[in-house]
C-alpha positions in Angstrom: 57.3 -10.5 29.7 56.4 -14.2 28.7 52.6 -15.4 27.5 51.9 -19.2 27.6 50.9 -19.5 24.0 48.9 -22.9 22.5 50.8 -24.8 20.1 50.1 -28.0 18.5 52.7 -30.0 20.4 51.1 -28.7 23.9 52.5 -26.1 25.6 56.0 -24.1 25.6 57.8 -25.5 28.6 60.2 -23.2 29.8 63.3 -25.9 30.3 66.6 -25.0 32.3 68.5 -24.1 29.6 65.7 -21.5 28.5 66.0 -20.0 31.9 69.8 -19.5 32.0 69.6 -18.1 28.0 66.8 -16.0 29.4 68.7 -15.0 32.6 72.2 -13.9 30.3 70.0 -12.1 27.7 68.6 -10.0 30.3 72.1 -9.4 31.7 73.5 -8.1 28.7 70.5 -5.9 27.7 70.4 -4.6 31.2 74.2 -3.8 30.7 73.7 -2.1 27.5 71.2 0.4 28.3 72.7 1.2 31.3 76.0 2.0 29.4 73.6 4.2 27.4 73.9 1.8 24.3 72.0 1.4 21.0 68.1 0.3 21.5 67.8 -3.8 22.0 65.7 -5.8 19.7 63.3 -8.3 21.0 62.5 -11.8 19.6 58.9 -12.9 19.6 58.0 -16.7 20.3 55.5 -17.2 17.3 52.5 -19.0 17.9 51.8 -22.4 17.3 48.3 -22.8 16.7 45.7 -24.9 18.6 45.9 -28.5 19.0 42.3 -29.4 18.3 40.6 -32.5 19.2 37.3 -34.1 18.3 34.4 -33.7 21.5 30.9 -34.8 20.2 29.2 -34.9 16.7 25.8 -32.4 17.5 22.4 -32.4 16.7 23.0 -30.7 12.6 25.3 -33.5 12.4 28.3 -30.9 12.6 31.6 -32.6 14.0 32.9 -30.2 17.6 36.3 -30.2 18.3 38.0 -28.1 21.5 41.7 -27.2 22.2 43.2 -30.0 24.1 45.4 -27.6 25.7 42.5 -25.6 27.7 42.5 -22.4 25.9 38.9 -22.9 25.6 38.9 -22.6 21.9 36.5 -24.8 19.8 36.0 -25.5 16.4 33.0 -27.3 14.4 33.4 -29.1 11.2 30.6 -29.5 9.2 30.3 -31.0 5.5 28.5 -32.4 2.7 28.6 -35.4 -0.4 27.2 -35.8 -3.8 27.8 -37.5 -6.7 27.0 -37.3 -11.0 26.6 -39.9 -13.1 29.0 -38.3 -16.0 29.7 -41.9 -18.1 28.5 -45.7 -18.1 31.1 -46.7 -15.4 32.5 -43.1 -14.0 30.9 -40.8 -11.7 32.1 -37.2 -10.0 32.0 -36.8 -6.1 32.3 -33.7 -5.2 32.9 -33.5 -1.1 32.6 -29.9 0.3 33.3 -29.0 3.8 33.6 -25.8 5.8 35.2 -24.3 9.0 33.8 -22.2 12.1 35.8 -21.6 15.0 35.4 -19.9 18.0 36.6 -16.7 17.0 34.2 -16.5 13.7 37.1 -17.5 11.5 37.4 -20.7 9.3 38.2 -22.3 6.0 36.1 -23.8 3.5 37.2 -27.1 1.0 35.6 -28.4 -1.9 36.8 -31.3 -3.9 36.0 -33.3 -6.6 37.0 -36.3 -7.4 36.3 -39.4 -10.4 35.2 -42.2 -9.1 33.6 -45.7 -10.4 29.7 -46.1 -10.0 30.0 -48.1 -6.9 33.1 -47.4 -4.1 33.6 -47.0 -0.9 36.8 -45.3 0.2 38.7 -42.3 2.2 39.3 -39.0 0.3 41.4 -36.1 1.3 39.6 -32.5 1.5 41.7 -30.0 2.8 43.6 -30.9 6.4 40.9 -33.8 6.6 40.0 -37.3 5.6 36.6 -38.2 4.4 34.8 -41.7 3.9 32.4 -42.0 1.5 30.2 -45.0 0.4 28.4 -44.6 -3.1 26.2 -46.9 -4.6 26.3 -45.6 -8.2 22.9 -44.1 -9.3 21.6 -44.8 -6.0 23.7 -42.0 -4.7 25.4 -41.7 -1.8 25.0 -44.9 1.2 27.2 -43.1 4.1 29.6 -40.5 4.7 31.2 -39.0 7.6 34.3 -36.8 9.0 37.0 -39.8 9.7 38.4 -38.4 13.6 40.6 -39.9 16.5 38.0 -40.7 20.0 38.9 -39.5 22.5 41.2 -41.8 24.9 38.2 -42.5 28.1 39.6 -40.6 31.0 40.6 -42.6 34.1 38.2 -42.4 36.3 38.9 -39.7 39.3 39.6 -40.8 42.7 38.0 -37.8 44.1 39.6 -35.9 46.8 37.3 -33.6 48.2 37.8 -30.1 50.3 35.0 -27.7 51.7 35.0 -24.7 48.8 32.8 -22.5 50.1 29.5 -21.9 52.3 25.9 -20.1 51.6 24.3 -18.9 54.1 20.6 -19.6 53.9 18.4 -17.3 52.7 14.4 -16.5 53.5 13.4 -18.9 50.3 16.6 -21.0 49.7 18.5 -23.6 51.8 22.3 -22.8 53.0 24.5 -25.7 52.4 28.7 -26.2 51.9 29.9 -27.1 48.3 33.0 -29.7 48.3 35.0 -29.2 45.1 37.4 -32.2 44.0 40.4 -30.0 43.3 41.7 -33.3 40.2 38.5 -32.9 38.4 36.2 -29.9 39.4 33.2 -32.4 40.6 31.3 -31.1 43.5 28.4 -32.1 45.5 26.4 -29.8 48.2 26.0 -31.2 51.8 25.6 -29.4 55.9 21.9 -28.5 54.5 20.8 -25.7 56.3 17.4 -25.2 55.6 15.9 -21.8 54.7 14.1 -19.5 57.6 11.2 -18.4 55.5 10.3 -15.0 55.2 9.5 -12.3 58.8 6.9 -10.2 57.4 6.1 -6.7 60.3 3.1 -4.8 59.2 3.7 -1.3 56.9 1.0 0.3 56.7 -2.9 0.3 55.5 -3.5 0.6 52.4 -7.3 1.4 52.7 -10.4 -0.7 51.2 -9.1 -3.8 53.3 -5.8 -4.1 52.3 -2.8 -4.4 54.8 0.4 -4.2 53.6 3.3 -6.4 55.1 7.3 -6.2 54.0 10.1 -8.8 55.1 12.1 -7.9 58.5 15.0 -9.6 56.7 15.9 -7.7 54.4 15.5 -9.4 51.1 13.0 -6.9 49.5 9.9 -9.4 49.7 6.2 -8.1 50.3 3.2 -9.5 51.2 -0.6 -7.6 50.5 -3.1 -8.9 52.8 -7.1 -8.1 51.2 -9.8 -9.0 53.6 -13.2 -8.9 52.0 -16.4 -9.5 54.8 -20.3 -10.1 53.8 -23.1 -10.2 56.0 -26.4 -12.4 55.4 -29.2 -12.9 57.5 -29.8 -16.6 57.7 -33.2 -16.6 60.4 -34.6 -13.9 63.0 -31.8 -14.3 65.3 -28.6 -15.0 63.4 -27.0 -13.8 60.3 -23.9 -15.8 58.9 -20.8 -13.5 58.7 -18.7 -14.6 55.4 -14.6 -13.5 55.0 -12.3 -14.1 52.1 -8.7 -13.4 52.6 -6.4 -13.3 49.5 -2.7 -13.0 50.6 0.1 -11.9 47.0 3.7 -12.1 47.3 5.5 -10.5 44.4 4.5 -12.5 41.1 1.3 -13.2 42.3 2.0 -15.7 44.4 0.1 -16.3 47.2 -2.8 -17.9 48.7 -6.7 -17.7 49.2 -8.8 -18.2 52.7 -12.8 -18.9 52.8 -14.5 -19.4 56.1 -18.5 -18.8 57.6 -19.7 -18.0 60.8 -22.9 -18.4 62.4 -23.3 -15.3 64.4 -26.2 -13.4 66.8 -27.8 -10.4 65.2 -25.2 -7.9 66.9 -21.8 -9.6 68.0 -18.6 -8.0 67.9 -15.4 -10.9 67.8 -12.2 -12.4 66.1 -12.6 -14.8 63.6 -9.8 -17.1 63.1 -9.6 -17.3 58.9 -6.8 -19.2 57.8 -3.6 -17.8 59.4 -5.1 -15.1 60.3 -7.5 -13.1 62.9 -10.0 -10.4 61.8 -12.1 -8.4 63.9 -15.7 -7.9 63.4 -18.3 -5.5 65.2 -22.0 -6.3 62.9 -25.9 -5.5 63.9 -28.7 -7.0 62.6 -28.2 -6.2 59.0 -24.6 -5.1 58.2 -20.9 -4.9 59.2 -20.4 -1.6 61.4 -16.3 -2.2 61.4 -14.0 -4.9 60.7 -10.0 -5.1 60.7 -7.1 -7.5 60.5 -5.7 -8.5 63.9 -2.1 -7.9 63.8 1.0 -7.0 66.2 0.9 -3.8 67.8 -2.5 -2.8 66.9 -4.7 -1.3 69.5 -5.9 -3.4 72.4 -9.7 -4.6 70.7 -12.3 -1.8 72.8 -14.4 -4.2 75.0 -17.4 -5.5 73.5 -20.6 -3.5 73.3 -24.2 -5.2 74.6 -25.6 -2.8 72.5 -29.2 -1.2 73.3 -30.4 -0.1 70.2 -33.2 2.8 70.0 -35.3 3.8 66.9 -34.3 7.0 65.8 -35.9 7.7 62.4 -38.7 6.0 60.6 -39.6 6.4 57.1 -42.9 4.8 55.9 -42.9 3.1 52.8 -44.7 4.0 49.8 -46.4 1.8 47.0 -43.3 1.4 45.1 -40.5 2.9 46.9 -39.4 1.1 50.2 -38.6 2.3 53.8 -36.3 2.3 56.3 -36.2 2.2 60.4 -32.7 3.7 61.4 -31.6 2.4 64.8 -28.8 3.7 67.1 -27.2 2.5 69.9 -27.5 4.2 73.3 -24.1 2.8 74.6 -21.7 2.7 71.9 -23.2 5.0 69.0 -23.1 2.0 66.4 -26.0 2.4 64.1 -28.0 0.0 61.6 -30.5 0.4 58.7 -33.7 -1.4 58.5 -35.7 -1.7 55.4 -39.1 -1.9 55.4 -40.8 -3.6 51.8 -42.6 -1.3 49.4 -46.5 -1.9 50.1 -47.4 -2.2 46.3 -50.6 -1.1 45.2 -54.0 -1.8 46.9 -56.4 -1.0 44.1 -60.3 -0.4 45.0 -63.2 -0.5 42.9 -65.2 3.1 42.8 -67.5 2.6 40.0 -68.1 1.3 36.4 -68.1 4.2 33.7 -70.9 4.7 30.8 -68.4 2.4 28.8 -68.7 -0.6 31.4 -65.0 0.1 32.7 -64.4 -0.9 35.6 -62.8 2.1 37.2 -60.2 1.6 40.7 -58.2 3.9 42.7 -55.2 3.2 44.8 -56.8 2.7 48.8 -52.9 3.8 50.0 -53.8 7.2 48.2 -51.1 7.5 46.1 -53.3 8.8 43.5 -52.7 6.1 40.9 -56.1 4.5 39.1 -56.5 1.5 37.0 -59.5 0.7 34.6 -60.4 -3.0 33.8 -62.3 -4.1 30.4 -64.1 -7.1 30.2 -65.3 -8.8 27.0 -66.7 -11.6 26.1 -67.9 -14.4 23.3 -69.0 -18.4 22.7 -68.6 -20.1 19.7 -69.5 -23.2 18.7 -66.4 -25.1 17.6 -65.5 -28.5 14.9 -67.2 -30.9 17.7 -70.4 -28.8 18.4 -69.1 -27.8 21.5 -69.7 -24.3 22.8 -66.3 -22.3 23.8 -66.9 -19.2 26.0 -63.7 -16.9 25.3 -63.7 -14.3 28.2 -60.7 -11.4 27.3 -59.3 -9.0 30.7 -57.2 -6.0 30.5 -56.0 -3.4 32.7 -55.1 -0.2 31.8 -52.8 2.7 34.0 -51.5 5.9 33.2 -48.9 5.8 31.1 -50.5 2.8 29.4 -49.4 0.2 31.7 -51.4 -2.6 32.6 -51.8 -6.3 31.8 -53.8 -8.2 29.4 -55.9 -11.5 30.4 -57.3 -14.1 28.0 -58.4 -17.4 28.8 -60.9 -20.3 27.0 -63.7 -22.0 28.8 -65.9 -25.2 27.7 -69.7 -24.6 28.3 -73.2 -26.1 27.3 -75.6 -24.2 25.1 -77.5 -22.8 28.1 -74.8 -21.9 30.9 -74.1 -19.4 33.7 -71.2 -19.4 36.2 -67.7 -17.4 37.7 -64.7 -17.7 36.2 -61.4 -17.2 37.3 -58.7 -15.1 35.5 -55.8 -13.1 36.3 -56.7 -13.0 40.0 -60.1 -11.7 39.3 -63.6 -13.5 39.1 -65.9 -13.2 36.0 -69.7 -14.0 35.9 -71.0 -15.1 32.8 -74.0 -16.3 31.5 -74.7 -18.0 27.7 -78.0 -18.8 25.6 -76.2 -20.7 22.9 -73.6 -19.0 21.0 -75.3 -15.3 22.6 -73.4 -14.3 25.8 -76.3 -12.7 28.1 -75.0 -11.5 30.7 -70.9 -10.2 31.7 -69.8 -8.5 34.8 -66.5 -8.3 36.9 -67.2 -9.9 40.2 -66.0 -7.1 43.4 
């Protein structure tokens, strides 16, 4: 059995005269062990080593060599220079240098040698030859690995044959590499661009989201989320409002916006980017919507829908309430709110504390009292300031509180205004005469 071992003179050739030794040897060793001989001995070809030679310096400044005779074995060189000042005119260098190869193995060197302050010349460390420039105490100027360039290879005159062809694929082109077969250089050509993905509908995933998956085969989805909103815009339109995020695996994908004017109850497609949704609304919300997609149901004919008023609850002071509405025709139903009334407080009496005592008119039972006070002052520029004070107070405490500065002369009567209510007051210098809450 014969290896093709790497030696440093290139390969083993096996010559003619090999081949005829090798072709006798085999003779008589076939002839001895049929004739039931002794056991043959065997003579092994001992290896040679690898025949390495300098590639590129990299960026640690290590030197690369590679087998020149393509075993794929490489080898890095790296090393290192000093010197010592050890008299008035001599000085020690000291050159250390270390192996790494391929297979984790190596060597490592380290010599020293005596030298004058100032020389520049090769030195011998190990299997290798060193240059090294010193400039006495200024220590070392340059050193480096000395190594045989490479010879530049002649350029190829490139022959090229069709290797091999991919098919194309949903996201990458197909295309025919031609491979020089004297060099290995290749270049791509017959582009055939990709198809882009088939997606068929899987199923519904609920909340709006439609699931899609790749009728080719090459394990690709696509999640389609449809989001609608409904706004009322005047008394006969609202403005129907769709966002459409389509994900690929990674989160790719892309988003959609689009608005449409529509009347207060209109069922339609709506073209949103790539794709069609349906959307049956009434005057105030969305009754169904869906994504459009192959071999859905036929859409059901649109309804003129005749809506009739099926329950009605009133609003309160400060709750609000609805008008439900159902259509005759179709069933489809809306809600309509009607606004809480608030409170519609009315004056009953005034207690023997000068409160102002209300009660709710919508009979809700809820009643208010509202204290008036008031004083005027005379202030730095002899002016008289009328200070008139409001609160309200609810159960529970609740209420608000009113305060509010006036300008008037010594003798003065009139309404003011404050917190939505009207004050009459009446002044005889800094006295106040008369207060009362104006109903």
């Amino acid at each position: 059995m014969f290896r093709n071992f790497c030696t440093k003179n290139g390969a083993n050739k096996l010559t003619k005269k090999r081949l005829l030794a090798f072709i006798v040897a085999a003779v008589i060793a076939l002839g001895v062990l049929t004739a039931g001989a002794a056991p043959y001995s065997v003579k092994t070809i001992p290896v040679q080593g690898h025949n390495f030679a300098f590639d590129f310096i990299n960026d640690a400044g290590e030197y690369c060599f590679e087998c020149a005779d393509f075993c794929g074995a490489w080898l890095i060189v790296g090393l290192d220079a000093k010197t010592e000042r050890i008299s008035q005119v001599l000085s020690r260098l000291t050159i250390t240098l270390y192996e790494v190869m391929s297979g984790g193995e190596g060597d490592f060197y380290r010599e020293d040698f005596l030298i004058a302050g100032v020389s520049a010349d090769e030195y011998e460390v190990g299997p290798y030859a060193v240059f090294v420039d010193s400039r006495g105490d200024a220590g070392i100027y340059e050193f480096y690995l000395i190594v045989d360039e490479k010879e530049p290879q002649p350029e190829c005159e490139h022959i090229y044959a069709p290797a091999f062809t991919q098919a194309p694929t949903c996201e990458n082109d197909g295309y025919t590499r031609y491979v020089c077969p004297l060099c290995g250089d290749y270049y791509d050509a017959d582009i055939i661009p990709a198809f882009g993905h088939d997606f068929f509908f899987l199923r519904e995933g609920g909340g709006g989201e439609y699931w899609f998956e790749c009728d080719n085969f090459c394990g690709t989805w696509l999640l389609v989320s449809v989001y609608v909103n409904i706004e009322e815009i005047s008394d006969d339109y609202n403005l129907l409002s769709f966002k459409l995020i389509d994900t690929l695996p990674g989160g790719a994908g892309e988003f959609y916006f689009a608005d449409f004017k529509v009347a207060k109850a209109a069922a339609a497609e709506y073209e949103v980017g790539p794709y069609v949704v349906y959307v049956d609304s009434n005057e105030s919300e969305v009754n169904e919507y869906y994504l459009v997609i192959e071999g859905a149901p036929e859409l059901p004919p649109v309804c003129e829908h005749d809506y009739e008023l099926v329950a009605d609850l009133q609003p309160t002071c400060t709750e609000d309430g609805y008008n439900i509405f159902v259509c005759a025709l179709c069933g489809a139903e809306y809600e309509a709110v009607v606004p809480a009334t608030g409170h519609d407080f009315i004056f009953k009496y005034i207690d023997d504390e000068g409160e102002y005592y209300h009660d709710c008119g919508n009979h809700c039972g809820l009643w208010m009292n509202v204290y008036i006070r008031a004083g005027v002052a005379e202030n730095a520029e002899g002016q008289y300031v009328l200070t008139v004070t409001l609160y309200e107070v609810m159960p529970g405490g609740a209420g608000d509180f009113y305060r509010e500065d006036f300008l008037v002369g010594g003798d003065s009567s009139g309404e003011y205004g404050l917190g939505g209510y009207g004050v009459y007051v009446s002044t005889d210098g800094d006295a106040v005469t008369e207060c009362y809450l104006i109903i």
